[in-house]
C-alpha positions as CSV (number, residue, x, y, z in Angstrom):
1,X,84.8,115.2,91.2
2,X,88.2,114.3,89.9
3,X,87.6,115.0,86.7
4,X,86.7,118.4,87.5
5,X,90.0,118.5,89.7
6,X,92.1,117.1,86.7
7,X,90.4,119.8,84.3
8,X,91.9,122.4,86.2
9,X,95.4,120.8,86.8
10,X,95.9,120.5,82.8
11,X,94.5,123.6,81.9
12,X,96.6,126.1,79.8
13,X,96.9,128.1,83.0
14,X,96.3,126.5,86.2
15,X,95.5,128.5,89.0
16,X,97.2,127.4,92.6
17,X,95.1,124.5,94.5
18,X,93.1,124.8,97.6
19,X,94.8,122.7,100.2
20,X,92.6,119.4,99.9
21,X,92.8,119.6,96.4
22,X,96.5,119.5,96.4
23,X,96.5,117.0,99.0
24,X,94.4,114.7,96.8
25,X,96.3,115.2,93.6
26,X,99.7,114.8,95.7
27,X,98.6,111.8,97.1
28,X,97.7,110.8,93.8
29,X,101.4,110.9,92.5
30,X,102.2,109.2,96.0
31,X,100.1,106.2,94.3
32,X,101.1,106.2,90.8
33,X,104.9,106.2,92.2
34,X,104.3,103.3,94.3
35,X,102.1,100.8,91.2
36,X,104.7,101.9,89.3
37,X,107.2,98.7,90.0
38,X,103.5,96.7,89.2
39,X,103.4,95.8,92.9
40,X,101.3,98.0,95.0
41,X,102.1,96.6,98.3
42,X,100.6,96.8,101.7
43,X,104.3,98.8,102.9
44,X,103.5,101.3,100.3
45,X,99.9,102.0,101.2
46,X,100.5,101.9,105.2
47,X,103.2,104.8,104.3
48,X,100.9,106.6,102.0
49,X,98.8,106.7,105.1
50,X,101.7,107.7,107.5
51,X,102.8,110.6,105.2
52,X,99.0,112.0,105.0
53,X,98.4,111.5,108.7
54,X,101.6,113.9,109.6
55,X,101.6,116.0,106.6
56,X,97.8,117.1,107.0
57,X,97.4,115.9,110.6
58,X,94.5,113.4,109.5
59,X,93.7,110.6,111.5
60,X,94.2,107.2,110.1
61,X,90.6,106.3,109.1
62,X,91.0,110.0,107.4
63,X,94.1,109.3,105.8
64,X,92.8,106.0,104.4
65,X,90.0,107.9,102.8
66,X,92.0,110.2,101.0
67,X,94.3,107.5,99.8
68,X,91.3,105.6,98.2
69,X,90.3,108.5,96.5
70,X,94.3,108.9,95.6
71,X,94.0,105.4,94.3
72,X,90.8,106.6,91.9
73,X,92.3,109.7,90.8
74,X,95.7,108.2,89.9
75,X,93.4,105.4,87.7
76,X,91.9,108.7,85.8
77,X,95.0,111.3,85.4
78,X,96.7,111.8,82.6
79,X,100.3,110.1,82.0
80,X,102.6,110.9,84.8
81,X,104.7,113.3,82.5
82,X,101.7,115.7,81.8
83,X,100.4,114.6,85.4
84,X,103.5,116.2,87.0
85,X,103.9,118.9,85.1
86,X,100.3,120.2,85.6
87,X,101.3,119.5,89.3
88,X,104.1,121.9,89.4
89,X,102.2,124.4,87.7
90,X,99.4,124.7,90.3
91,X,101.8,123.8,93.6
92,X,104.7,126.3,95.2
93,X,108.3,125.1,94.9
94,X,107.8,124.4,98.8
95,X,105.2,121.9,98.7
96,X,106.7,120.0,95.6
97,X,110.2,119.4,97.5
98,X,108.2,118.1,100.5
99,X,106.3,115.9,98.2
100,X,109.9,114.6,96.6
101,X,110.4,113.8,100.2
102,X,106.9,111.9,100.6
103,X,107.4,110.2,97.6
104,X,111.1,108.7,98.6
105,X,109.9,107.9,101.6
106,X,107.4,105.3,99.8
107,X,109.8,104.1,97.3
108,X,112.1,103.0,100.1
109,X,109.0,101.8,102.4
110,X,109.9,98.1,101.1
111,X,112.6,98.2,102.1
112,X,114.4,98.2,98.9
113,X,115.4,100.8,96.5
114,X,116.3,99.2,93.1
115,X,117.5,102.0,89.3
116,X,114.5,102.4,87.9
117,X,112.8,103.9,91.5
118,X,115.8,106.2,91.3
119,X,115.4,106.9,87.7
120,X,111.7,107.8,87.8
121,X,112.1,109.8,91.0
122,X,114.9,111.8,89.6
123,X,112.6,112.4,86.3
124,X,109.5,113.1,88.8
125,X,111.5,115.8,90.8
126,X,112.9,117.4,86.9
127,X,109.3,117.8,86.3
128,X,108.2,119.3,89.4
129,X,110.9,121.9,89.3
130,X,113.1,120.1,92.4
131,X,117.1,120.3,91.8
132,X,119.1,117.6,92.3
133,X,120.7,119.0,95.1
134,X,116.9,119.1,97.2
135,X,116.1,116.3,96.0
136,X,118.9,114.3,97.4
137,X,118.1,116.0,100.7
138,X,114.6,115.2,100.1
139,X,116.2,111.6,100.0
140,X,118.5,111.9,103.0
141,X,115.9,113.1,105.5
142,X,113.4,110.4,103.8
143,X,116.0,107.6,104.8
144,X,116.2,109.4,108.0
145,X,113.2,108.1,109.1
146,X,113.7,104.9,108.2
């Protein structure tokens, strides 16, 4: 199933993704952004949860589901440069700047926010297409909700 799904993100010239396959490989970048400090911690996964429950108005058993198979997907994708990139090709501008939301929220679900989580998300928002300017506001309405 996900290689299938990961087939058609890096082909040469990826076709837009049904909704719950963009869901999955979104929630897949959710996961790699939150192992990448090395500590996948329960914070991190509860918010992974919270941002699929009101993004795709799943319930939280749902959510948790398509979390685990984020988790299993992220394990099998291709290094997050190619990964992103093959996201941005197959997801409207739109839908990446929401996920440049989702994915500050879950960097700042620990409560801290240390250089490198800004660094990466400024390089994951370069690759997805997202400005600095909608990204910051991608960051102001994630600490919002804080």
């Amino acid at each position: 199933m996900f290689q299938d799904l990961l087939r058609r993100l890096t082909a040469p010239d990826p076709q837009p993704l049904p909704e719950p396959d963009a869901r999955l490989a979104l929630a897949a970048l959710m996961v790699r952004v939150a192992r990448s400090d090395g500590d996948y911690a329960a914070a991190e996964r509860s918010r992974i949860d919270e941002v699929l429950s009101r993004r795709y108005g799943l319930d939280a058993a749902q959510a948790r589901e398509v979390r685990s198979e984020a988790e299993e997907m992220e394990a099998e994708a291709p290094d997050t440069v190619r990964f992103t990139r093959a996201i941005k090709d197959a997801v409207v501008l739109e839908e990446r700047i929401a996920v440049i939301e989702a994915l500050w929220s879950v960097v700042l679900a620990d409560g801290a926010r240390d250089a490198e989580e800004d660094s990466l998300l400024r390089l994951l928002a370069n690759l997805l297409g997202v400005g600095d300017r909608d990204s910051n506001l991608a960051r102001i309405r994630a600490e919002s909700r804080e």
